[in-house]
C-alpha positions in Angstrom: 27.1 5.7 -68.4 27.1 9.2 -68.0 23.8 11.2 -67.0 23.5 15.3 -66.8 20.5 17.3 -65.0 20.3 20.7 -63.7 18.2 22.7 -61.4 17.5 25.6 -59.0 21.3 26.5 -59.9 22.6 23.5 -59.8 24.7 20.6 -62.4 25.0 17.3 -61.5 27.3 14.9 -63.8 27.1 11.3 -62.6 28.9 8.0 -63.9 29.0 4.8 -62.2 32.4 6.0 -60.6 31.0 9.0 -59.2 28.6 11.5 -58.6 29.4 15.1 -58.9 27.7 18.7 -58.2 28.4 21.9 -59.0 26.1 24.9 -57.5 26.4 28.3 -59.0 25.7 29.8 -55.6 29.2 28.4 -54.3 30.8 30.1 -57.2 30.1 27.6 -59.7 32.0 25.0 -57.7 32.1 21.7 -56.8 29.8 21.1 -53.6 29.2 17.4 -53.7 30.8 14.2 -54.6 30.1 10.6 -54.0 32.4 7.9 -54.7 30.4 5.0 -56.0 31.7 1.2 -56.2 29.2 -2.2 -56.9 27.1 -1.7 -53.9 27.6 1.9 -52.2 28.2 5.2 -52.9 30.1 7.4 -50.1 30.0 11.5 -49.5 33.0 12.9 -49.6 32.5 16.2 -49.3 31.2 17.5 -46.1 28.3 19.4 -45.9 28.8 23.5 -46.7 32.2 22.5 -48.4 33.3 22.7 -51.8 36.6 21.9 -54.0 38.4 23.4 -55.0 37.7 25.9 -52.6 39.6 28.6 -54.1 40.7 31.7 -51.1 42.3 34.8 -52.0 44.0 37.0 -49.5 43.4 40.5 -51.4 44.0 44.0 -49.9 44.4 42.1 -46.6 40.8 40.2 -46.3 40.4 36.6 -46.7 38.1 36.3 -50.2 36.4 33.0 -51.1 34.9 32.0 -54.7 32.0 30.0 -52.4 31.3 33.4 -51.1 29.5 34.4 -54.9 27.0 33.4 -57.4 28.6 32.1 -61.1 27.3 32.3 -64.4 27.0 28.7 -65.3 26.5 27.9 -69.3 26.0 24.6 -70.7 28.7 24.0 -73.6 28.7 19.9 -74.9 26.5 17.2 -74.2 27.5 13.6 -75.8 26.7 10.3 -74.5 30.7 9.9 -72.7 31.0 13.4 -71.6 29.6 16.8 -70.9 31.2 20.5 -70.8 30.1 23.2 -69.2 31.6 26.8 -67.7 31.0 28.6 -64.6 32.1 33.0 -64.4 31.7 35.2 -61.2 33.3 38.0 -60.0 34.4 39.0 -57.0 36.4 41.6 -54.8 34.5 44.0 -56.4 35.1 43.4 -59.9 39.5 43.3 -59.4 39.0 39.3 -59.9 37.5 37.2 -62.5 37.3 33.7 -62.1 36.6 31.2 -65.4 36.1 27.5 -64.8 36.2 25.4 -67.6 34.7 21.8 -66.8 35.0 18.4 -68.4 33.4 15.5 -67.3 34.3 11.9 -68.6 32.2 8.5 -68.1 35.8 6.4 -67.1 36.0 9.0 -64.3 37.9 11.8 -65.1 37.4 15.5 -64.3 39.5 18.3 -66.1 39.0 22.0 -65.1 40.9 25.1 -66.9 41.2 27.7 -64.0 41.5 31.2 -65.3 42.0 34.1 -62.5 41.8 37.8 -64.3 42.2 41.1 -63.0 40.3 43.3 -65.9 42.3 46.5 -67.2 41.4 49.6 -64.3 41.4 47.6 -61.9 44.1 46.3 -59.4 44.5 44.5 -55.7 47.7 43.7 -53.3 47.7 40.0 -52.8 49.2 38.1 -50.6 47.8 34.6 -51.1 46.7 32.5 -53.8 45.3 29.0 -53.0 42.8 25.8 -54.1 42.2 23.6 -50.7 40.5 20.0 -51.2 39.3 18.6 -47.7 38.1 14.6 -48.2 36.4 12.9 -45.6 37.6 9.8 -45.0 36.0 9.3 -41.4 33.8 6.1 -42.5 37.4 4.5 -44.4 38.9 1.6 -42.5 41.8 1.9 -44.9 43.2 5.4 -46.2 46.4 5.5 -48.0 48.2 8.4 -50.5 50.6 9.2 -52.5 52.3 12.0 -54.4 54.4 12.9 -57.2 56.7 15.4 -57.4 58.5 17.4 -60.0 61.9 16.4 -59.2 63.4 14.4 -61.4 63.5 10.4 -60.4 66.4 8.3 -62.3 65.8 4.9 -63.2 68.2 2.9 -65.4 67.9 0.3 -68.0 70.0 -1.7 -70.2 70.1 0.7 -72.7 70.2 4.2 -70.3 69.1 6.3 -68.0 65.4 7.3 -68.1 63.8 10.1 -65.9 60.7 10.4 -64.4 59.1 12.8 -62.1 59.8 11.0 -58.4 57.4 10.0 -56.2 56.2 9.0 -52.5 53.8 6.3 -52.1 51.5 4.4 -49.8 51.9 7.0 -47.0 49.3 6.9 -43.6 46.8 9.2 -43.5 48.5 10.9 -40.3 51.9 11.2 -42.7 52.3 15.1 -43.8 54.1 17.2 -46.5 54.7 20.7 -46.5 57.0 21.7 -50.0 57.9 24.4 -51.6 56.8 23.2 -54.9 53.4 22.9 -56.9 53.0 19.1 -57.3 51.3 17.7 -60.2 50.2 14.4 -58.5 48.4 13.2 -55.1 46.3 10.5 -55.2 44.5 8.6 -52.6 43.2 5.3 -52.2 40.0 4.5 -50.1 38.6 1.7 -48.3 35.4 1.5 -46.7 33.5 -1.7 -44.5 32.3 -3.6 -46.9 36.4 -4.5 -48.5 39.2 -6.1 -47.1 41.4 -2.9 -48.6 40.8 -0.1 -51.2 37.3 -0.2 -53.4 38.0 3.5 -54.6 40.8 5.6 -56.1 41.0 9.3 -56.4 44.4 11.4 -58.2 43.9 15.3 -58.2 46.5 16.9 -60.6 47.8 20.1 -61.4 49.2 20.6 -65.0 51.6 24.0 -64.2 54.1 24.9 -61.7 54.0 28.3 -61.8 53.5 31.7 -59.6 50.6 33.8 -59.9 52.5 36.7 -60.4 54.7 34.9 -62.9 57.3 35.3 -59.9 59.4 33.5 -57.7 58.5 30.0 -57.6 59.4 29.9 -53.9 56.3 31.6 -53.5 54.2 28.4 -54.5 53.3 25.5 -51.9 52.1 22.2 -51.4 51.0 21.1 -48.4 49.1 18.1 -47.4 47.9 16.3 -44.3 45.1 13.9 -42.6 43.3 14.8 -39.2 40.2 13.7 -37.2 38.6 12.0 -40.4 39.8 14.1 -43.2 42.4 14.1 -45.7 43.5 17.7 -46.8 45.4 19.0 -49.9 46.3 22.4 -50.2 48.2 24.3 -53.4 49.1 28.1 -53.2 49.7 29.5 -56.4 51.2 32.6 -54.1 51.8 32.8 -50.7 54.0 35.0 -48.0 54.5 38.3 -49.9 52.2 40.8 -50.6 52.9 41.7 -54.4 50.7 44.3 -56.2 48.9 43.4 -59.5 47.3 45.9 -61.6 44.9 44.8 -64.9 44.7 43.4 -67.2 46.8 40.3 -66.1 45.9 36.9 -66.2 46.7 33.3 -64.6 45.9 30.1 -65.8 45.7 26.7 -64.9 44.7 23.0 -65.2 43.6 21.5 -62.3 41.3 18.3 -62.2 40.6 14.5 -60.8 40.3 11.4 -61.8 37.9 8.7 -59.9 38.3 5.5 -60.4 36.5 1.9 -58.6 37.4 -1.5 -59.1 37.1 -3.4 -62.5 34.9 -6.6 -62.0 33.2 -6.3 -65.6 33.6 -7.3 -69.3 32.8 -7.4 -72.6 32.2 -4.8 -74.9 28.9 -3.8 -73.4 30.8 -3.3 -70.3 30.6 0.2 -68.9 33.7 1.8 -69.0 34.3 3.0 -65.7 34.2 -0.8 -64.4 35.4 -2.5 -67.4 38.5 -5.1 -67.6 38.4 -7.3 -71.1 41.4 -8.8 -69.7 39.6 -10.5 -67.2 41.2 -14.0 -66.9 43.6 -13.4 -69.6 46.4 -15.9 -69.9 49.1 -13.8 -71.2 51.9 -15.2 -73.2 54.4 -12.3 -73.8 56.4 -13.0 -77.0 59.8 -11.1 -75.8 61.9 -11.8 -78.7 65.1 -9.6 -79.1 64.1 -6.2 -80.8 67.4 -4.0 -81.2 68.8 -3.7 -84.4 72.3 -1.2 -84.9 73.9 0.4 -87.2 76.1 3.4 -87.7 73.1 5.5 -89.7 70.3 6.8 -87.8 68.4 6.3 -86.3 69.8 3.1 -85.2 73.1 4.9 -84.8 71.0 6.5 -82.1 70.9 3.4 -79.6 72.5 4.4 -76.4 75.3 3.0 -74.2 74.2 -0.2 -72.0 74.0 1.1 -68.7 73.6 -2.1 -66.6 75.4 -5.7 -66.0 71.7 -7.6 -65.4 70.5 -7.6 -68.9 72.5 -8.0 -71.5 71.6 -5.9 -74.8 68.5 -6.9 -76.9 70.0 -8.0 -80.0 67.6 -9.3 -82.9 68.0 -12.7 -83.5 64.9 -13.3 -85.9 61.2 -14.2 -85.8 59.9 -17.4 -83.4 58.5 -19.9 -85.3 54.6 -20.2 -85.8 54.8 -23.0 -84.2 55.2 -21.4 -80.7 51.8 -20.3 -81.4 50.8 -23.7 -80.6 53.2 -24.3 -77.7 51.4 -21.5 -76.1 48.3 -22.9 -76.6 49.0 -26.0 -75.4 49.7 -24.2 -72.1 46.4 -22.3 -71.6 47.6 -18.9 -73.1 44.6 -17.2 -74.3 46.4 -13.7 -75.4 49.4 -13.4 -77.4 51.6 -10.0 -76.9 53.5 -9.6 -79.3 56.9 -7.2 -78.0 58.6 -4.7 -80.1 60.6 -6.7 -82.6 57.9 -6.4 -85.1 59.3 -3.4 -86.4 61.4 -2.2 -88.7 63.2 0.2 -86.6 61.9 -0.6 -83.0 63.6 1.9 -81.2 64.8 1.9 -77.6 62.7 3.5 -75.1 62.2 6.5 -77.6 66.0 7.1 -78.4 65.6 6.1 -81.0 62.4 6.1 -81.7 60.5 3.5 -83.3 58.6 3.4 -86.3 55.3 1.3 -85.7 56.4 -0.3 -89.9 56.3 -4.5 -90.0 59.9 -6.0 -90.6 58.1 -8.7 -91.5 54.4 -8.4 -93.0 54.3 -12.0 -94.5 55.3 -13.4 -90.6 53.7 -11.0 -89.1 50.3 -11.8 -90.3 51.0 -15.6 -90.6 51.4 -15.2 -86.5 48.5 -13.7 -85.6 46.2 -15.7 -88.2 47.8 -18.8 -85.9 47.2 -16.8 -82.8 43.6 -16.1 -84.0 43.4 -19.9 -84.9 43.8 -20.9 -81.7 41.4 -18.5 -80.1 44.2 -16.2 -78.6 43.7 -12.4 -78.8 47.0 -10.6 -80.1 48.1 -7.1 -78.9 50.9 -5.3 -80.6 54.0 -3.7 -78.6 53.5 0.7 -78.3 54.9 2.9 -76.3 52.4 5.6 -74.5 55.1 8.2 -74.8 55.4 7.8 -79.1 52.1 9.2 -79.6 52.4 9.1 -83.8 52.0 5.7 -83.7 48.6 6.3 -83.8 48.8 7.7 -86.9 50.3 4.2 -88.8 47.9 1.4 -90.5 49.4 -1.4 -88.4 46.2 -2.1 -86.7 44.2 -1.8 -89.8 46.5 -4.5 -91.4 47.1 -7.2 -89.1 44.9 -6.9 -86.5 40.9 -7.1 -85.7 39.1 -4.0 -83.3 36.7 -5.1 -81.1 38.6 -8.7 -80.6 42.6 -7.6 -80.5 44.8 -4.7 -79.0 47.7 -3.2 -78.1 49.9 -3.3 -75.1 51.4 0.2 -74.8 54.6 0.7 -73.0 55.8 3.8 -71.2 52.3 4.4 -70.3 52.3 7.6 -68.6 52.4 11.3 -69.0 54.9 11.6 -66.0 57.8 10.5 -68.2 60.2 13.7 -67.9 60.6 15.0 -71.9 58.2 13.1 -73.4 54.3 14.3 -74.1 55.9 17.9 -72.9 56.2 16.9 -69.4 59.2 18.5 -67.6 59.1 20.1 -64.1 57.0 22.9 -65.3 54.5 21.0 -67.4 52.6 17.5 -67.3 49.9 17.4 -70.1 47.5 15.3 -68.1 44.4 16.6 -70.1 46.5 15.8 -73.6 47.3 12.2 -72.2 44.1 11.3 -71.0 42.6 12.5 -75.1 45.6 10.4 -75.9 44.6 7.1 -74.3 40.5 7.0 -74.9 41.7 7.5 -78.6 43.5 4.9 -78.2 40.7 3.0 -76.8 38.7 4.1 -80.1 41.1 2.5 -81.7 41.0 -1.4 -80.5 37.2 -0.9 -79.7 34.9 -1.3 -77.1 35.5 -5.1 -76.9 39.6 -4.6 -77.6 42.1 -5.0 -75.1 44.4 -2.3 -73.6 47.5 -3.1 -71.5 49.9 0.0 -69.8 53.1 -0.7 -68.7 55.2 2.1 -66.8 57.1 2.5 -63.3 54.6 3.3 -61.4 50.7 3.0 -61.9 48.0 6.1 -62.2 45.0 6.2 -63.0 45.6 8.9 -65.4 47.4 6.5 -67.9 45.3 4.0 -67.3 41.5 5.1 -66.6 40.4 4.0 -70.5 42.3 0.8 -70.1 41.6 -2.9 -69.1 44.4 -3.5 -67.0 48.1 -2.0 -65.8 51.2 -3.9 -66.1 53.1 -3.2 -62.8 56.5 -4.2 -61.0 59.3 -2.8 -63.2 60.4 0.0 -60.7 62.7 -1.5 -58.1 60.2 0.1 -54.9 57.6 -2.3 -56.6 60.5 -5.1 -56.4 60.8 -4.2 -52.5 57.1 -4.1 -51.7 54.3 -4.2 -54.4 54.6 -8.4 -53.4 55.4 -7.9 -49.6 51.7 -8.6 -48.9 48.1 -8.5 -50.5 47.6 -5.1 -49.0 50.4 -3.5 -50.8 50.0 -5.5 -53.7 46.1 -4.2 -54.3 47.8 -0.8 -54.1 50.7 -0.6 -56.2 49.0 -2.1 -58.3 46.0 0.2 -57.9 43.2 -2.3 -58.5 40.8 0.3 -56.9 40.8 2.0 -60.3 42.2 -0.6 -63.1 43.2 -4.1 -63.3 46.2 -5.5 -62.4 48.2 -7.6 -64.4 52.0 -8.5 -62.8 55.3 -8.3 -64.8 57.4 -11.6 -64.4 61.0 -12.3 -63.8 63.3 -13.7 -66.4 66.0 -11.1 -64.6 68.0 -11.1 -61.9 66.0 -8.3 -59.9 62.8 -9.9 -61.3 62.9 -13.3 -59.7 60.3 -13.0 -57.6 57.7 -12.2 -60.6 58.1 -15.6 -61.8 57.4 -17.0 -57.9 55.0 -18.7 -56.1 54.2 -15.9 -54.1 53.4 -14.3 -57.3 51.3 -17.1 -58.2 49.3 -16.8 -55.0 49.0 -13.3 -55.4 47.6 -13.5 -58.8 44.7 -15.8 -57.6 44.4 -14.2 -54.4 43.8 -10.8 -55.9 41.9 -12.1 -59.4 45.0 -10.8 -61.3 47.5 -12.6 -64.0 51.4 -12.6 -64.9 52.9 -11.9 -68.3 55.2 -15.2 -68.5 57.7 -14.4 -71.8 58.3 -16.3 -74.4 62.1 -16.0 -75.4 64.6 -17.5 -77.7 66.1 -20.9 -76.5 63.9 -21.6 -73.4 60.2 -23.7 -73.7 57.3 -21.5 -72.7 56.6 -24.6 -70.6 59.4 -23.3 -68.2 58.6 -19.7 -68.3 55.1 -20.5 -66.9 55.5 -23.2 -64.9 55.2 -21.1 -61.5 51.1 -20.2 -63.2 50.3 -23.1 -64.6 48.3 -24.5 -62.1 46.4 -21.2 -61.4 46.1 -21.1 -65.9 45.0 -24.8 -66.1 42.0 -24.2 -63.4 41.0 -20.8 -65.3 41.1 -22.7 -68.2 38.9 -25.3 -66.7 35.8 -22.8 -66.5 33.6 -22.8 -70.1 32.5 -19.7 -72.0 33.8 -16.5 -71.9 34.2 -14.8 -68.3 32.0 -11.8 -67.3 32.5 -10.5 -64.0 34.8 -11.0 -61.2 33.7 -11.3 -57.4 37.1 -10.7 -55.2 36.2 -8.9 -51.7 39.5 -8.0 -51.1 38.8 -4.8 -53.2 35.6 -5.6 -54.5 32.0 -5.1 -52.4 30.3 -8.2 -53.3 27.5 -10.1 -51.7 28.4 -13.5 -54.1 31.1 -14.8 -51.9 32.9 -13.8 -48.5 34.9 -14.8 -45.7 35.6 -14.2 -42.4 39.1 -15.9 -42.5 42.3 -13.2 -42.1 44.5 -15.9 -44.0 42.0 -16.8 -47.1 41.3 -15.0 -50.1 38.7 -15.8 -52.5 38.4 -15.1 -56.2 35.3 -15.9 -58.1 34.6 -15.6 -61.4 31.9 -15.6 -63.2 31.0 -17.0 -67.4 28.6 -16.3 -69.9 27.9 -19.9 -69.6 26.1 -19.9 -65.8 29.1 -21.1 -64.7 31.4 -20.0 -61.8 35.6 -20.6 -60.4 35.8 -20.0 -57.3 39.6 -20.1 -56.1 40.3 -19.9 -52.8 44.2 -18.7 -51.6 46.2 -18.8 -48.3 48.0 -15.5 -48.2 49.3 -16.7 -44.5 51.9 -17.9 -43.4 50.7 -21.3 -41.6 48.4 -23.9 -43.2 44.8 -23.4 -42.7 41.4 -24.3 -42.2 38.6 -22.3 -42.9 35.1 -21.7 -44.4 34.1 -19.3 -47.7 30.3 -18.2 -48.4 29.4 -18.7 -51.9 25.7 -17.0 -52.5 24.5 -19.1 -55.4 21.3 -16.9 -55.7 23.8 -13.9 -56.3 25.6 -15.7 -58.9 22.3 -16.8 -60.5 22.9 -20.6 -60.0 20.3 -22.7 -58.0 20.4 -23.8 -54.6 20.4 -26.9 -55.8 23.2 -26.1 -58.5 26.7 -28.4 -58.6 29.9 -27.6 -56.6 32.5 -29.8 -56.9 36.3 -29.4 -56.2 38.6 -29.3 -59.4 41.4 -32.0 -59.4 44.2 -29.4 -60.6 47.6 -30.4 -61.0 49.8 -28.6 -58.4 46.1 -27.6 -56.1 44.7 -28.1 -52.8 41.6 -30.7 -52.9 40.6 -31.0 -49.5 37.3 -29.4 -49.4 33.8 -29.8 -49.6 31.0 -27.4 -49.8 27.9 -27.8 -47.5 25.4 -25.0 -46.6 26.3 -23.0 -48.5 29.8 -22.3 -47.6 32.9 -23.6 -48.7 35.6 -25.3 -46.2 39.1 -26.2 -47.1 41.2 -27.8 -44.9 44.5 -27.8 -44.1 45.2 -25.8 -47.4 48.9 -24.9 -47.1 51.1 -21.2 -47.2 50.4 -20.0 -51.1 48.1 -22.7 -52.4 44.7 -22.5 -53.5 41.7 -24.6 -53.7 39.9 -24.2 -57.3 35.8 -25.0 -57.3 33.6 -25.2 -60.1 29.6 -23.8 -59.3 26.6 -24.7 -61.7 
């Protein structure tokens, strides 16, 4: 969804995310925004304020864009987005200010910033800056987090990978003050009616770079929460008063994305709330992918840099008979890694050619996979953008029904998409990934995998893969708090990666079971070489066979953890309920303990909500490896005695 109006000066742009306005009497900038999720929407702009609020100091007096009308012009209508530009001038014709605006229906807003001093004219300035102020008074939770354009190292078993490094889940009272332009802060909200974060918000900034093309120690970052409000501040110049005379010109790419929480499927679903991978049962085919050789590119593959896994070798093709050994499990998606291909690279050195090694097996798999009623998503990487470009999809695979899992999902990744610490092509990426969204179709399934979820990667996706980076080992499982924000699940689904490694045991736990079920998520068990897939997901199975144990095909998802929901709540600190809901007027309810004590307590289920009579069924599923003490009366759901990381599984209608 995505609806446009304008009047008395100004445009409004609104999707089920958010609601945005711009007025032309405040410069053509932004003076409203509502974050929306299932039941409420929330202002979180304060009345008279605008972003990005841009301030000049010039010829020593403090001058505003808010302070004068724009020229706004309408440029692009479609039904998923809408472009539009905004021109004033101010300080008495020596600046020129050109806003460029995008708006996309999965949340995203791009704006090219252009800041022009025409030939004849000049001014001293002295400081450059856009300041964003959210109000997060009404928030019972507020957490954010920042990237920066440092280079982070992480190592693999085949090398050494950098990224831009980052600072996460910090308290709203936590501060920065830097002497850098970061490309990344992103904050997660959480209002009454959720246990944690309903909403997500990342503003970016493409360039690091001086307004005066001069020192970059003359940029700054600074960002810090007070009294109800979160503030983000970026000087493009500040602390030395240089002289510019026209025509000179600076440019930028600032924007935001806004995302909620997925609770929707199908290909009718919108796409700001949409997750086809609702209740997916993932069956990861991990088969050894590296092939060398002294020619390139395989010549290319580089030195193993770590004793925990050993190298990748190919070893061959699985049987189609593990199709079936899947099935018989519960798996209900088949992803099928890298070792399809005929050159699959390594983490883009070398890089990988998106050609079947195998056509006649490669098809004969996912005909089998298909067979069974398994969805099949090939192995991508985000960062190899060409593979877009090959027939793979076309040949093997259906749209609207299949997908692709893409790894390396981000445009943080440093030499890859252009980003380096001058440059992140957020706007490119963002192109990149609801092409790739064309691609699989409206009813296809997207996965992203990288170090460290955003919602830039993964705002036209289903879900994001997360746990490989080793502060996601420490604490994205420590509790369900940090787990519903690493794995930001107020703007994407969550999927977890599992262990078969040494620093991945605790992927392929019970605590990860419990926080899959707890937090309506899934794991991505592997299916390797020498080992049963019965093994690999034994730590899910319980939580796969009750899933599997609801009929039809599942719609919605009720969780008010992160969810606002009036279908099911509690008032319980330990439990955690997770409800979802069929095409088949049918609903699971699972209900968790995330304490750390057996418990007792009491879940409200509205039947009314769920369309189900009052008089509809509930009765208590006898899963293997479950809790069954409880009954349902009134209404409400009480378990008893349901022990540390078990759940109770309920079937309604």
């Amino acid at each position: 969804m995505l609806k446009f109006s304008r009047k008395d000066g100004e445009f409004v742009v609104e999707t089920l995310a958010g609601r945005i306005t711009f007025d032309a009497r405040c410069g053509g900038q932004i003076t409203g925004f509502s974050s929306k999720n299932e039941l409420f929407a929330h202002e979180l702009i304060k009345a008279g304020g605008c972003w990005p609020n841009l301030e000049f100091l010039a010829d020593g007096r403090r001058v505003s864009l808010s302070s004068v009308p724009a020229e706004m012009t309408l440029v692009n209508k479609t039904a998923d987005y809408v472009k539009f530009n905004a021109t004033a001038v101010l300080h008495n014709g020596a600046l020129v200010v050109t806003q460029e605006f995008e708006v996309h229906e999965e949340g995203a807003f791009f704006c090219n910033l252009a800041i022009e001093t025409p030939s004849g004219k000049s001014v001293e300035l002295t400081d450059s800056a856009l300041n964003l102020a959210v109000e997060t008074g009404d928030c019972n939770k507020v957490r954010w987090g920042c990237y920066t354009r440092t280079p982070k190292y992480k190592r693999d078993y085949s090398t050494v990978h950098a990224f831009t490094g980052y600072q996460m889940y910090k308290g709203p009272e936590e501060s920065l003050n830097v002497r850098e332009l970061y490309p990344f802060l992103s904050l997660s909200l959480g209002w009454n009616e959720t246990r944690f974060f309903s909403n997500h918000l990342e503003f970016f900034l493409e360039d690091w770079t001086a307004y005066n093309d001069g020192d970059l120690e003359q940029t700054c970052t600074r960002v810090g929460g007070d009294a109800g409000r979160w503030q983000a501040q970026w000087h493009f110049h500040e602390g030395r008063t240089v002289k510019i005379q026209g025509p000179w010109r600076y440019r930028n790419r600032w924007g935001f994305m806004f995302g909620r929480a997925r609770n929707k499927s199908g290909a009718d679903a919108d796409p700001a709330v949409r997750n086809n991978m609702l209740g997916s049962r993932v069956c990861h085919c991990m088969y050894p992918y590296a092939r060398s050789s002294d020619k390139w590119p395989w010549v290319s593959m580089p030195i193993k840099q770590v004793a925990a896994q050993p190298p990748q070798l190919f070893k061959g093709n699985p049987d189609l008979s593990r199709v079936d050994e899947a099935w018989k499990q519960g798996a209900n998606t088949m992803i099928i890694h890298q070792f399809w291909m005929t050159n699959p690279g390594s983490n883009n050195e070398p890089i990988a050619d998106y050609v079947a090694s195998d056509p006649k097996w490669l098809k004969a798999f996912v005909a089998k996979s298909h067979k069974r009623g398994m969805r099949v998503a090939f192995y991508v990487r985000g960062t190899e953008m060409y593979q877009q470009f090959s027939d793979f999809f076309e040949r093997f695979l259906e749209k609207d029904r299949d997908g692709l899992y893409a790894d390396w999902n981000t445009s943080f990744c440093m030499g890859y998409t252009k980003c380096s610490p001058l440059h992140v092509s957020v706007h490119n990426y963002f192109h990149f990934t609801k092409a790739l969204r064309r691609r699989v179709g409206d009813g296809g399934i997207l996965s992203g995998h990288t170090g460290n979820t955003n919602l830039i990667a993964s705002a036209c996706f289903d879900v994001a893969v997360g746990g490989e980076f080793s502060v996601q080992h420490d604490q994205l499982l420590s509790f369900p708090e940090s787990a519903a924000y690493y794995m930001h699940l107020a703007g994407v689904g969550g999927h977890l990666i599992s262990g078969n490694l040494p620093d991945r045991i605790l992927f392929s736990s019970p605590k990860a079971a419990a926080m899959d079920s707890a937090l309506g998520m899934t794991s991505h068990p592997f299916m390797e070489p020498g080992v049963t897939f019965q093994e690999r997901v034994a730590f899910l199975q319980p939580l796969w066979d009750a899933m599997n144990s609801l009929p039809g095909n599942i719609t919605q998802l009720h969780n008010p953890a992160y969810i606002p929901t009036k279908a099911v709540t509690t008032e319980s600190a330990d439990l955690y309920p997770s409800l979802w809901q069929s095409d088949r007027k049918q609903s699971l309810l699972l209900v968790t303990n995330m304490g750390e004590q057996s418990t007792t307590g009491a879940v409200t289920v509205n039947l009314k909500e769920l369309k189900l009579g009052k008089n509809a069924p509930v009765r208590v599923l006898p899963v293997a490896g479950s809790h069954v003490e409880a009954r349902f009366d009134g209404g409400a759901v009480r378990v008893e005695g349901l022990p540390p990381l078990k759940f109770t599984a309920l079937l309604l209608g």
